[in-house]
Phi, psi and omega in degrees: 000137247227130194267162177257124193245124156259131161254132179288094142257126168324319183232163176287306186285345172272351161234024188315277194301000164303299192262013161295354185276346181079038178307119233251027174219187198267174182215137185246143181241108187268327182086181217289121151113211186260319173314296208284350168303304172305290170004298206250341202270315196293298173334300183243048138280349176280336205240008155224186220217127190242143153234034175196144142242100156266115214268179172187154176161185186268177156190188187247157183263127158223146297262334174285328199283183182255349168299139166221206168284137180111356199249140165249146195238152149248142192260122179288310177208127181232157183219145160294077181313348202218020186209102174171246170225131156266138182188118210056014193139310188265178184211126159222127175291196204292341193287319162299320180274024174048040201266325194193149195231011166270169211328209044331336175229149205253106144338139146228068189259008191285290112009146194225076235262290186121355184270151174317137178270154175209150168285149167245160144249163169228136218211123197267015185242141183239123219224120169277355199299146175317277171308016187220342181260015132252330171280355112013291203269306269217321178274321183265306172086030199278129172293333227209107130349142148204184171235350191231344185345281190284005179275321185286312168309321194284310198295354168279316187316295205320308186275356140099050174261151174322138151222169171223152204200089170237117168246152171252131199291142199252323238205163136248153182315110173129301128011354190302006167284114180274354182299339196262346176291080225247062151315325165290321191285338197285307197291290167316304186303319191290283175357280192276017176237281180341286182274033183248320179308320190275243250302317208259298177282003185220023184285000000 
């Protein structure tokens, strides 16, 4: 039986070449972070019947992982990377300050892609400070940057449909020389790990 797929992007342009093939499932454009991400992915998972989510889009690496640019991965496990207290040095999340009791790091394990797995954070500040993008790094041990992961990850669990989470990497963590960047090239790989995925594993 033929799956019912909503695909997820922050932007129109991060799957542009993707949906010039004229895809034959729904497509959500959330816009740029984690609010409007809950927002619109949860409305239309509530008013439809899903039996996949795939999110796709770029994010940054950082400087320990092995992901670099141009490469795509799938993220396995993401956490709300900025929500909590920074504070002498350290980051602790909401779960350490007894703030909150669900996972700290949210699954995406349903799906079998063949891209490399990796851990995420998801963040609603994008930062060059130094100190603040290694105690990050430092707290989570995270491969892989974003803005909307784990916002897509959390409304799935809660609602308890499959998701997938895959990105290609533009940028490192940190980073803010856009001369140093390869978005296009970020944009082609995901693109073309998009439809090959949409055809085959997940048709």
């Amino acid at each position: 039986m033929k799956k019912n797929i909503l695909l997820v992007a922050a932007t129109q342009n991060e799957i542009a070449p993707y949906l010039q093939t004229n895809p034959h499932h729904d497509v959500l454009i959330t816009g740029v972070g984690m609010p409007s991400s809950i927002f619109r992915l949860t409305r239309q998972i509530v008013h439809n019947h899903y039996d996949l989510v795939v999110q796709a889009g770029i994010g940054g690496a950082f400087a320990h992982s092995f992901a670099k640019a141009g490469h795509v991965v799938q993220v396995t496990e993401d956490a709300f990377g900025d929500l909590g207290a920074l504070e002498n040095g350290h980051f602790n999340d909401l779960q350490q300050l007894q703030l909150n009791y669900d996972p700290v790091w949210l699954p995406a394990k349903g799906y079998e892609t063949g891209l490399p797995h990796v851990k995420g954070i998801s963040v609603q500040t994008i930062t060059d400070h130094v100190d603040i993008v290694r105690t990050l790094s430092d707290k989570w041990k995270a491969d892989v940057e974003s803005m909307e992961g784990a916002a897509a990850a959390y409304v799935c669990l809660q609602k308890q449909v499959p998701f997938v989470q895959i990105r290609a990497i533009s940028n490192m963590v940190g980073d803010r020389n856009k001369a140093h960047w390869e978005i296009d090239l970020a944009i082609q790989n995901l693109n073309q790990a998009l439809i090959t995925l949409m055809q085959q594993q997940f048709a």
